[in-house]
C-alpha positions in Angstrom: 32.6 19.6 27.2 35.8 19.7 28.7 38.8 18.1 27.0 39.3 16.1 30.4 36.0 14.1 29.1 37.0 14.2 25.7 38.2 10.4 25.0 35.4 8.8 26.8 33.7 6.5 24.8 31.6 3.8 26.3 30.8 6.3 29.2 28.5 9.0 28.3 29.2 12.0 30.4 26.7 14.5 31.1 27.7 18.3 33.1 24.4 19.7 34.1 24.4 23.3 35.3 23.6 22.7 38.8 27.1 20.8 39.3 26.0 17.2 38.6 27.8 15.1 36.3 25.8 12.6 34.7 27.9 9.0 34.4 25.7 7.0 31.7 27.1 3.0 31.4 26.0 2.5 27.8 24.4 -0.1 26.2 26.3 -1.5 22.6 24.3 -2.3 19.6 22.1 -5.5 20.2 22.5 -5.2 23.9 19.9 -4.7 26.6 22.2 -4.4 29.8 25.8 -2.3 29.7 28.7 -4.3 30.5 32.2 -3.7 30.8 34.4 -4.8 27.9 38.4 -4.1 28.1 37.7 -0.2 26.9 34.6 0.2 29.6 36.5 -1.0 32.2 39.3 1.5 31.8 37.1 4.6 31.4 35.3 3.4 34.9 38.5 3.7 36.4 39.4 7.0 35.3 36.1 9.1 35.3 36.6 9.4 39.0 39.9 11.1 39.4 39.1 12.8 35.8 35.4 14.1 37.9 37.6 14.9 41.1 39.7 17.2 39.4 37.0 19.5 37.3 36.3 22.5 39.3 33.0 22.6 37.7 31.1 19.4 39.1 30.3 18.5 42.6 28.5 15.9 42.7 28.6 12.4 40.3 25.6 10.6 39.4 26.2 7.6 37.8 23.4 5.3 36.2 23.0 2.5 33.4 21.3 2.9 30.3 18.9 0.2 29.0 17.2 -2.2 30.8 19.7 -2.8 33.4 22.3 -0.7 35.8 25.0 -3.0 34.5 25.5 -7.0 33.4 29.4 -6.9 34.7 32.2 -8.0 32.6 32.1 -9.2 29.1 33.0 -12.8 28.5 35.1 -11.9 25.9 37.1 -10.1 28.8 36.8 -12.7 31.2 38.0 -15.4 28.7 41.0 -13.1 28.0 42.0 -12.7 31.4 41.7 -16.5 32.1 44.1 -17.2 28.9 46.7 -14.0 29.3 48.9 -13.2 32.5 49.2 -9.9 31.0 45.6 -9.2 30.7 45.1 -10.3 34.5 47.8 -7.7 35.5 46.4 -4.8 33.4 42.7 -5.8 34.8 44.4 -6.0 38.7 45.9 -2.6 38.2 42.3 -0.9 36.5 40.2 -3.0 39.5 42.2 -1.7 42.2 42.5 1.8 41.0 38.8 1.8 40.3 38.0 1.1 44.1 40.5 3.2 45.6 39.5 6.4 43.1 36.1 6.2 44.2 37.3 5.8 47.6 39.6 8.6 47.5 37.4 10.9 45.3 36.8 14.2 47.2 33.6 14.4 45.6 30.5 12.8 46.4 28.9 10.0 44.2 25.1 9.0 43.9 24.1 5.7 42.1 21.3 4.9 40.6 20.9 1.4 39.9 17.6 -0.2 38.2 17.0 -4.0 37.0 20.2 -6.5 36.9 23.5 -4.8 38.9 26.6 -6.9 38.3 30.2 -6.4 37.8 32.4 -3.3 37.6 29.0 -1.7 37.5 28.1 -3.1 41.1 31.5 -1.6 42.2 30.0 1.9 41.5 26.7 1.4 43.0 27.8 0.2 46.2 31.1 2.3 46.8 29.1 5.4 45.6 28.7 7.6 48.8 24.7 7.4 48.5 23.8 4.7 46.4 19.6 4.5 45.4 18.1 1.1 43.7 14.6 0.1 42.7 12.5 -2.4 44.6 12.7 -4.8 41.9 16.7 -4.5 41.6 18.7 -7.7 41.2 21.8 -6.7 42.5 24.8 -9.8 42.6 28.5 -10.3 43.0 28.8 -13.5 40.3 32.2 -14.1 41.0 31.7 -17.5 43.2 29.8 -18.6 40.2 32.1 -17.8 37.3 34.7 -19.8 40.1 36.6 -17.2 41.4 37.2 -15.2 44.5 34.8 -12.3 45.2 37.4 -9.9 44.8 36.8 -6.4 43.2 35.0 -4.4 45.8 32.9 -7.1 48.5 35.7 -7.5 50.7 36.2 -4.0 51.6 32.2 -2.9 51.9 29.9 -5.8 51.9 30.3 -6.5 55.6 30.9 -3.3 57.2 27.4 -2.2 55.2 25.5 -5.2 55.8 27.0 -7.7 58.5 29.4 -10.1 58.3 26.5 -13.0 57.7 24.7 -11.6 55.4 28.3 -10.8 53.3 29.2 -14.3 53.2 25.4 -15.4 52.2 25.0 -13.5 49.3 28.8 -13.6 47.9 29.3 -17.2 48.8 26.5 -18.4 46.9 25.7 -15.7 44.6 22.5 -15.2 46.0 20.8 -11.9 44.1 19.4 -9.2 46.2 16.4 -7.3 45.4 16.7 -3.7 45.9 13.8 -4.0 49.1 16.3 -6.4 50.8 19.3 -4.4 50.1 17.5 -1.5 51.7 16.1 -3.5 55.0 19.9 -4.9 55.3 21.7 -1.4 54.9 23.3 -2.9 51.5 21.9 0.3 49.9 20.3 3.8 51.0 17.5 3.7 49.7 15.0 1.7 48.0 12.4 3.6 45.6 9.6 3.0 43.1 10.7 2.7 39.2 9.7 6.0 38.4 11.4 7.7 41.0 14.5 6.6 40.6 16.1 9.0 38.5 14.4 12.3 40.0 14.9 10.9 43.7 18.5 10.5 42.7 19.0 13.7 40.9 17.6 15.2 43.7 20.1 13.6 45.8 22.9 14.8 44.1 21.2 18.6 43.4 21.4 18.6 47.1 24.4 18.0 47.9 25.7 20.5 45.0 24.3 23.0 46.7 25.7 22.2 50.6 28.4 22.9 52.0 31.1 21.2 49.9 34.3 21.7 52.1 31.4 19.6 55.2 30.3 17.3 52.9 33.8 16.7 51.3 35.3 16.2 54.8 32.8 14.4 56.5 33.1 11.9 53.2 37.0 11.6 53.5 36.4 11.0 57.8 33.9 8.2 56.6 35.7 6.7 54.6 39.0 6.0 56.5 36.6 2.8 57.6 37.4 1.7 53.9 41.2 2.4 54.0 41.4 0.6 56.9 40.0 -2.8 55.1 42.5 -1.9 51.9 44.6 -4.9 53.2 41.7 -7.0 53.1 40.7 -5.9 49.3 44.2 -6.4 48.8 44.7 -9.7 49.2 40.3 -10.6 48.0 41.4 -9.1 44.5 44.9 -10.8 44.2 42.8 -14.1 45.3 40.0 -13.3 42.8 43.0 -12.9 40.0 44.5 -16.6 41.1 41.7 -17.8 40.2 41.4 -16.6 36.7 44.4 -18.7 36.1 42.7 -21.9 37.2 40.5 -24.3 35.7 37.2 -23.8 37.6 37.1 -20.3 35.5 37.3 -21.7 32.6 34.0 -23.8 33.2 32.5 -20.9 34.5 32.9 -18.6 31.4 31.9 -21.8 29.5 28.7 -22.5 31.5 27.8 -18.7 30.9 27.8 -18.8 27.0 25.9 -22.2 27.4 23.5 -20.8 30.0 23.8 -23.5 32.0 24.9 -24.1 35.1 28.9 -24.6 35.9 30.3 -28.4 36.5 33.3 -27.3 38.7 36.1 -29.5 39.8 34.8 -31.3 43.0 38.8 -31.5 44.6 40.6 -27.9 46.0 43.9 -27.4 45.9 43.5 -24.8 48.6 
């Protein structure tokens, strides 16, 4: 493998033959779901601008490992942000960059997203250029519920891929989505059996390794100047989102995680 892969860790990264790289979010010992720890959520940052510039791939497909595409951020991570102003800026900076490299990325990107998606995992599987999930999905955006903003990627593509309405349902409430309603709302691509997941997505991303790659580069960058032109919006959703790590109702959230039980949040605003 290329040294350009060679300090990933928590990502397994696969280079088939046909110009796919495989993205794997791994699981860690005793874990059924990856999730993105301090480490994981740095290497999701990088791995696109590190996929961008290999001459070899074309296409990313990006998956989870286990029983899950990915459970979001560790507590451990979340606790650290709520505690440390340092740790919020570092996280700001890697959530930022990880929507604007995949944004930016001159490459095409397929997800393929099974059971829970949460998290800097969700990130992926929306922003990626085709994104495929199961029926039986559970795609979320748990930020309202761990009390704060929905900030690291809704703001810039929930609405302009499902409407407005159904944006502010699901975010505001943290209502899940099955991968059959993400489908009939245009939150994903495509919605598939279990057990074509992986070769419908493969086949995807074979695909489009083997089009035109200067049209299917360009017609991704022409798409996605929709996305730059709500960067001001994700802007200011991810600088909200990382207010509220430095407020109380966080704190209950994180705490109402570990206790699996639902949050008890301040009743009073000081917005």
């Amino acid at each position: 493998m290329s040294d350009r892969y060679a300090h990933y860790r928590n990502l397994r990264l696969v280079r088939h033959g046909d110009g796919v790289l495989e993205i794997v979010m791994t699981t860690r010992p005793g874990q059924k779901l990856p999730t993105a720890d301090a480490r994981t959520h740095l290497e999701m940052t990088e791995v696109w601008r590190d996929f961008d510039a290999d001459p070899e791939m074309k296409v990313a497909l990006i998956r989870g490992e286990g029983s899950g595409f990915s459970a979001g951020g560790d507590l451990a991570l979340v606790e650290q942000m709520a505690a440390d102003p340092q740790a919020r800026a570092r996280v700001w900076r890697e959530a930022k960059d990880l929507v604007y490299n995949m944004v930016n990325c001159h490459k095409p990107i397929v997800s393929a997203m099974h059971g829970p998606a949460a998290g800097a995992g969700l990130v992926c599987g929306l922003l990626a250029d085709i994104s495929i999930a199961t029926r039986g999905a559970r795609l979320v955006d748990a930020h309202t519920r761990l009390g704060v903003a929905a900030g690291d990627h809704a703001a810039i593509i929930w609405p302009l891929l499902c409407g407005m309405a159904k944006a502010k349902y699901y975010l505001m409430l943290c209502e899940p989505v099955t991968g059959e309603e993400a489908e009939r709302i245009g939150l994903v691509s495509l919605a598939v059996d279990d057990a074509e997941l992986l070769p419908r997505a493969f086949d995807v991303a074979r695909r489009l390794a083997t089009g035109s790659q200067t049209a299917i580069r360009w017609t991704k960058y022409a798409l996605n100047n929709w996305l730059r032109m709500a960067g001001p919006t994700f802007d200011a959703s991810l600088a909200l989102e990382m207010m509220g790590f430095a407020g109380s109702d966080v704190r209950e959230g994180a705490a109402a995680l570990r206790a699996k039980r639902a949050p008890n949040f301040a009743p009073d605003s000081p917005f």
